[in-house]
N, C-alpha and C positions, 0 to 999 in steps of 0.2 A: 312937663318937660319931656322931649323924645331921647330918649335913651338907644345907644344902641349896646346890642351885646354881642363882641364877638367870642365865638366859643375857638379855640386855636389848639394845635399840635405843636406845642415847643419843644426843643431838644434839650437836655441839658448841657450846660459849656457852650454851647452855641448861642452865644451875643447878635453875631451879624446878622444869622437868619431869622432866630427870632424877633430881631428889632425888625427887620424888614419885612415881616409878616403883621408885627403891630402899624407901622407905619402904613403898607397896604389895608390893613382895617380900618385906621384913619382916615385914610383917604375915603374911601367906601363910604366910609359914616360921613361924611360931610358932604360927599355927593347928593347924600340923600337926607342930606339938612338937620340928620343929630346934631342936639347941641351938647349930649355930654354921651363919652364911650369908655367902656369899663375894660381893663383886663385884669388880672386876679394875680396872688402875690406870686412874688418870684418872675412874674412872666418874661423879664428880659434874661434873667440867667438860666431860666428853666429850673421845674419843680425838683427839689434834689439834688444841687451844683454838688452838695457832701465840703470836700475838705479843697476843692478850688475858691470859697470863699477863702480859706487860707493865706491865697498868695493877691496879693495887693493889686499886681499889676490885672489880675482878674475884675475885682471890685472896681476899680477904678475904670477899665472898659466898661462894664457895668453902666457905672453915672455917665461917661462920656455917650452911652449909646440913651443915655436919658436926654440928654441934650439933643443929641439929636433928632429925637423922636416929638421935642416939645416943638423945634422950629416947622417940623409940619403940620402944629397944631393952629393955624392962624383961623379958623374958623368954625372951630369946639375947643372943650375942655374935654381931659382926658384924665383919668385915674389911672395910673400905672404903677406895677408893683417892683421889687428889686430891693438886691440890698444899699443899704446908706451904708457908707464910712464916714466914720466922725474922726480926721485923721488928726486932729488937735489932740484930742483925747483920748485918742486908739480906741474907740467901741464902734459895735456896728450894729445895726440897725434891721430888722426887715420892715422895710416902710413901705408907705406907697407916696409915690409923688403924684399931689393935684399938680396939673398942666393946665393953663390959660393964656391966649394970647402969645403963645411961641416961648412960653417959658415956665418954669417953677417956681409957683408962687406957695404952694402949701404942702403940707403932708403931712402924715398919721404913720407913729408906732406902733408894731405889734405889743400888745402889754402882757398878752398870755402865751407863753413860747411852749409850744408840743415837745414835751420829750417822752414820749411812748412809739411802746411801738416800734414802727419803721422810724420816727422822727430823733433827733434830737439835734433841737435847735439851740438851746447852751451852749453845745459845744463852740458853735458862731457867732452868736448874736446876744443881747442885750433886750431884757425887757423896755419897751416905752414906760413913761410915770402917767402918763395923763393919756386923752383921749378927746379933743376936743372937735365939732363939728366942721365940715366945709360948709363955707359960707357961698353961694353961689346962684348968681339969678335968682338973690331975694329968696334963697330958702339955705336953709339947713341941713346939708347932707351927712348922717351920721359913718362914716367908716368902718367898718369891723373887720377880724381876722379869722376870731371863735366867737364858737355860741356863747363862751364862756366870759365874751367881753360885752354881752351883751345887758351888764347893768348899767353901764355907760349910758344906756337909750335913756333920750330926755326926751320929755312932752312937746318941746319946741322943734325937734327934729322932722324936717318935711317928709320923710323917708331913710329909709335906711338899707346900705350895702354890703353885701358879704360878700369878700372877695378872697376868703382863707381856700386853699385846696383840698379836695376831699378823695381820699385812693378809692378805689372801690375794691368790695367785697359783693357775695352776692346779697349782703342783708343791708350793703351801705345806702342803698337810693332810696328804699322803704323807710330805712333809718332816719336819712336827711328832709324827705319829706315830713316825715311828725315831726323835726325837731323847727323847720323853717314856718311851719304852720302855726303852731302854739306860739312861737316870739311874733309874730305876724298879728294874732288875735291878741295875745299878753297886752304887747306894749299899742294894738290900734295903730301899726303903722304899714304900708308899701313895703315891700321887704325884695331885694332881688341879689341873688346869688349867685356868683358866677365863677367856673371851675375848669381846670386843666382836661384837657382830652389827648391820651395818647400813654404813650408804653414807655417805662423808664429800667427795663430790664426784667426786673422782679415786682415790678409797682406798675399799675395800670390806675388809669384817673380816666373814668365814664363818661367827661364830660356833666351831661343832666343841670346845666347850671339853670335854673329855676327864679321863676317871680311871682311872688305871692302878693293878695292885696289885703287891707287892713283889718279886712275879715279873717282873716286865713285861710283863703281859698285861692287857689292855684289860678294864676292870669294866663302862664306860658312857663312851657318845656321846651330847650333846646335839646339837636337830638342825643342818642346813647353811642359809643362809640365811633364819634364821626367829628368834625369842625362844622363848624354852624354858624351862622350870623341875621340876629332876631335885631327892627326896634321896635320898642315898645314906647304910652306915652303914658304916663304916670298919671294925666288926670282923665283916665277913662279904664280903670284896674277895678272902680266899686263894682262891675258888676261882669266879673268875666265869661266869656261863652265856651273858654277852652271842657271839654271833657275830659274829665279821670281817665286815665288809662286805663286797657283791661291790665292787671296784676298780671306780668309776663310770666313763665312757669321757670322757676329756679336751673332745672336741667338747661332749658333756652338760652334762658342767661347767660349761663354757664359755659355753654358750648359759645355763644357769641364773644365772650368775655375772651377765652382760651386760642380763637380763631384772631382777634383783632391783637393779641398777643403775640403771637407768632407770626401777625404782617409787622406790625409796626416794629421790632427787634430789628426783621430784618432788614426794612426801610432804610433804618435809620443807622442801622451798620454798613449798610451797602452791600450787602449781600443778597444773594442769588437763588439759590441752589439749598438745598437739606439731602441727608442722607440720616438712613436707621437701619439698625437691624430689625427682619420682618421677621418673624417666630414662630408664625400663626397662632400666637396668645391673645389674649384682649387688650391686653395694652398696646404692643408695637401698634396692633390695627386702627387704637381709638387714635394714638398720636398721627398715625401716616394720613388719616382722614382729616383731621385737623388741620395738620400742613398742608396738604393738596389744596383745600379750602380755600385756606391761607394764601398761597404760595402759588397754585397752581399745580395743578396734578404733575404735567410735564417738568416740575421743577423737584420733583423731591424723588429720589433713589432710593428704592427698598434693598438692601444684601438679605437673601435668604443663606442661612449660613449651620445648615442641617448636622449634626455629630452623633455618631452612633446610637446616641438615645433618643434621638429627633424621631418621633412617628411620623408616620405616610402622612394618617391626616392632618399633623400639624402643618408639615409643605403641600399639602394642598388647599390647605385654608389661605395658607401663606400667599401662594400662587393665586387663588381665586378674589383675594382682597385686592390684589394689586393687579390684578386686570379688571374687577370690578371699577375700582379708583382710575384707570389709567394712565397707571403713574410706572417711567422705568424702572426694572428690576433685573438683578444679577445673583446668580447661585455659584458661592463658593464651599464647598461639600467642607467640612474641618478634621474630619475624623484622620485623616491622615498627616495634618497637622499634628494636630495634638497626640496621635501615637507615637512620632517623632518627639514633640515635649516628655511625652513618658520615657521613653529610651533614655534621653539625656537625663531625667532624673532619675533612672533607676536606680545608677554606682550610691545613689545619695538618700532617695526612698525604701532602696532597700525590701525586703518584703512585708513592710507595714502595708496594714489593711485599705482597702480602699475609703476616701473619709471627704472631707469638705474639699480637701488640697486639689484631688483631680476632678471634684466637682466645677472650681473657681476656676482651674485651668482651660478648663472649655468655654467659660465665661471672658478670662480674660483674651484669649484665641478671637472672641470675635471682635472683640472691643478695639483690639489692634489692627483686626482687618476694616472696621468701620475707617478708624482714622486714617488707615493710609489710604484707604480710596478718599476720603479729606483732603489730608495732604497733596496727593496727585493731582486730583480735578478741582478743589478750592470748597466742596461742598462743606455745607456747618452742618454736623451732627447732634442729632436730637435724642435725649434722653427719655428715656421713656417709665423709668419708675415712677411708682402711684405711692401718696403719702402715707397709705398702711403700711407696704413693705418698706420705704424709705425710714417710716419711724421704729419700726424691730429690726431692721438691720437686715432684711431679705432682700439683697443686692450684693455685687462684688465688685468692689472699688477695685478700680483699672478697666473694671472689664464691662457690665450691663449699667455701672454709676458713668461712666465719662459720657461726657457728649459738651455742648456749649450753653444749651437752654434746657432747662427743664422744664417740660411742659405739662406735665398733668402733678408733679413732684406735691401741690398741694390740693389734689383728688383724693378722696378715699376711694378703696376699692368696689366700695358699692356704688357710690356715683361715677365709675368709669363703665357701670355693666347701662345704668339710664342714660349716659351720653352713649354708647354702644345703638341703644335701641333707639335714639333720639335721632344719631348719624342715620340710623335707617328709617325714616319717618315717611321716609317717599318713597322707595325702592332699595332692594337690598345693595348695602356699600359692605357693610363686614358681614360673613358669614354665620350663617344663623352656627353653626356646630363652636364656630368659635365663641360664641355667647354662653352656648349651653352645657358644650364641655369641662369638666372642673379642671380649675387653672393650676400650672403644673411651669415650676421653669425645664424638666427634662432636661436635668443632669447627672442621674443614675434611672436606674430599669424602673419605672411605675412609679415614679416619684408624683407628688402630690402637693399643694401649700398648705394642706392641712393635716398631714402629715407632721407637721412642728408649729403648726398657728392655728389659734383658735379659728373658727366659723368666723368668718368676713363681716357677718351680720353683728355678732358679738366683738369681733375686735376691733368695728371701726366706731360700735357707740363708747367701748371704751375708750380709745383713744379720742374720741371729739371732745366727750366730759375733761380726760388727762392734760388734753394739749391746748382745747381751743376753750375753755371753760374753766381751766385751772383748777379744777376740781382735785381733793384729796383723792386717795386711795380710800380712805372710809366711808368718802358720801358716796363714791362709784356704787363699793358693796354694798351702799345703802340704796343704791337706786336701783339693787337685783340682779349684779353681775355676781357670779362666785366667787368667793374670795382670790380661790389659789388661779384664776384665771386673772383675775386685776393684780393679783403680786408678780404673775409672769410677765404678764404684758409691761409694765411699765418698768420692769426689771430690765427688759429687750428695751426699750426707750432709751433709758440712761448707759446701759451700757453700750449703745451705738452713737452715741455722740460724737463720736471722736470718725466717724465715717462720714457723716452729714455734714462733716466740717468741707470734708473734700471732696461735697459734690457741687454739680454745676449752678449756676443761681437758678432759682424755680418764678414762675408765675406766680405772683399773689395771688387769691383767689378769696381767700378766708380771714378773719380777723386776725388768726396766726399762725404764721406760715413758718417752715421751715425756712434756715438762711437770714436772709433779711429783717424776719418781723422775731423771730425767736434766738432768744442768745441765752446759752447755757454753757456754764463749763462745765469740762470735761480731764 
């Protein structure tokens, strides 16, 4: 059978376009004589709709955009995913509807509903009971959602389709390949998977939708963060010629991941322009690189925004990144800003010593100058904390927390020093001093991060076991960190919670991220 697969960028809440995006794949695919084309769950309301399945008149666009998507199916079948309402019985569904013949004739419930994680699909939908095959051109096509629905698989099945969506992390591709492989060889069947590609705010989906043959060996890879449109023919998969990839390097990934991140956000907002505060640290530099990337260098605005503690060489790193980049830049000096805040607060500071209060004040001074060159010219501001400091609370809400996107929010700080080096992998973009200099946000005289945080080295494996691993306090100290250094650390974790609430949503990146994938109270 020719299959085609298209790989697609859907939006979420957006019905029209993405139905006219499956409809133009349709068409495609018939041109070129598929007879059956896949697209993967959710694809008419897009991955994520959240709490627009909610409201009725949502769902029910929904099915009517299924209708219409079947009357241009007059010469293929088509697997389409979206939710069902069952409005006899008020339950809903995430189904997929088989299309044949200009119409719907069949279709398959999800049985295993994701609630982890980012997901949770209970709060919408309704497990399916059963699972039974499509019957089509004299075969058996099995359905699936999860791997986890995969006892379902019967001997009679001519192949089998995964159409569940998979976000990515950077260990998710590695991940999905052993697990599509193994059911591939397990059950002796064709196996082809097919996945969301594009950016849902905080949730990115790699695309990499995959087809293995009954061997379990790889037939074809659509690409990594892009739309794509493969066919394939199911009886010529026993023996494929595709090569293994080389194993792309995690930092690569990473920076591709973070880069296709901050286009498609702004795509799909309709937005233009970024602006940040430029520091001469390593962070403002990695995010301004990113977006330039992203965005186009002429699109993103650095404020260099120097106060009395600001070193020479920090605004000269500052200055030499953003003429590296070639990206605009504007210098508003704040120190006399903020000696103006002090005067006003003195009748009220009184002569208390100097402490966090006029540290955060200089913090907050730029945060306000970011946004109102926002407000003025329309730019989106970009945040630029790293998930070390974001998880002990080394940031100041109002002031280096605000922006719209967080974009490295689930980096640690040691993997912002390898994208650092990674950015410069061809010629220097960030300055070598800014790499090599110990990072410092310079809010009093000589200040330092380690000054009140362990070695970067040390508190980002503790936090990865803490955060991303779930790991006790006692296995940490069991895996050779100090005690009184893993009770501080995750002491600063919880009792920052109540900050991470109100910062901007971040990039996924990792299994578990702050915002979206992590929900703690506080």
């Amino acid at each position: 059978m020719i299959i085609a697969i298209p790989q697609l960028n859907y939006k979420a809440g957006d019905i029209q376009g993405n139905s006219e995006k499956i409809i133009s794949a349709i068409q495609k695919a018939q041109n070129q004589k598929a007879e059956l084309i896949l697209f993967p769950e959710l694809a008419v309301s897009g991955a994520l709709p959240q709490d627009l399945l909610e409201r009725e008149e949502f769902v029910n666009a929904c099915r009517m955009a299924i209708e219409k998507i079947a009357a241009t199916c007059t010469h293929i079948a088509a697997i389409v995913g979206a939710p069902n309402l069952d409005s006899e019985n008020g339950i809903m569904y995430n189904s997929a509807y088989f299309i044949q013949h200009g119409e719907v004739v069949d279709g398959v419930h999800k049985n295993i509903l994701s609630d982890y994680d980012i997901f949770s699909e209970s709060r919408y939908f309704i497990a399916g009971e059963d699972n039974t095959p499509i019957r089509y051109k004299n075969q058996n096509i099995r359905i699936l959602f999860d791997e986890y629905e995969s006892e379902y698989i019967d001997k009679t099945d001519s192949f089998v389709i995964f159409i569940g969506m998979t976000p990515f992390t950077v260990d998710s591709s590695r991940e999905k390949r052993k697990v599509l492989a193994t059911l591939a060889q397990k059950y002796n069947k064709n196996l082809i998977a097919v996945n969301h590609v594009g950016s849902y705010t905080s949730v990115l989906f790699d695309g990499n939708s995959m087809v293995y043959n009954y061997k379990g060996k790889k037939a074809c890879q659509l690409n990594e963060f892009a739309e794509d449109f493969q066919l394939i023919d199911t009886n010529k998969l026993g023996t494929p010629t595709l090569q293994s990839p080389v194993s792309q390097d995690r930092i690569a990934l990473l920076h591709k991941a973070l880069v296709f991140g901050i286009r498609d956000y702004f795509e799909k907002n309709g937005f233009q322009k970024a602006i940040l505060g430029l520091s001469g640290g390593i962070d403002s530099a990695v995010v301004a690189a990113l977006a330039a990337e992203a965005l186009g260098a002429q699109n993103v605005m650095g404020l260099l925004m120097p106060s009395c503690y600001s070193t020479e060489h920090s605004v000269q790193d500052a200055l030499a990144l953003a003429e590296n980049i070639g990206m605009p830049h504007e210098t508003i000096a704040i120190k006399a800003i903020y000696e103006q805040y002090l005067e006003a607060l003195h009748p009220l500071f009184k002569d208390q010593p100097f402490n966090v209060a006029e540290e955060n004040l200089q913090a907050r001074t730029r945060g306000m100058l970011v946004m109102a060159m926002s407000n003025k010219y329309g730019y989106i501001p970009l945040n630029t904390s790293n998930k070390s400091e974001a998880a002990v609370g080394y940031g100041t809400l109002y002031g280096d927390l605000c922006g719209s996107l967080g974009t490295i929010g689930d980096v640690f700080k040691t993997d912002i020093y390898a994208l650092a080096r990674y950015i410069n992998r061809n010629q220097i973009i960030i300055p070598e001093n800014t790499i090599q200099k110990a990072p410092s946000a310079e809010l009093r005289p000589n200040q330092k991060d380690q000054d009140s945080l362990p070695d970067y080295n040390e508190l980002d494996g503790i936090l990865k076991l803490y955060l991303e691993e779930n790991h006790s306090p006692e296995m940490i100290i069991k895996a050779g960190y100090p005690k009184a250094t893993v009770e501080k650390v995750i002491q600063m974790v919880k009792r920052n919670e109540y900050k991470r609430a109100q910062c901007p949503p971040i990039i996924k990146i990792s299994k578990k991220a702050f915002g979206y994938g992590r929900k703690y109270p506080f």
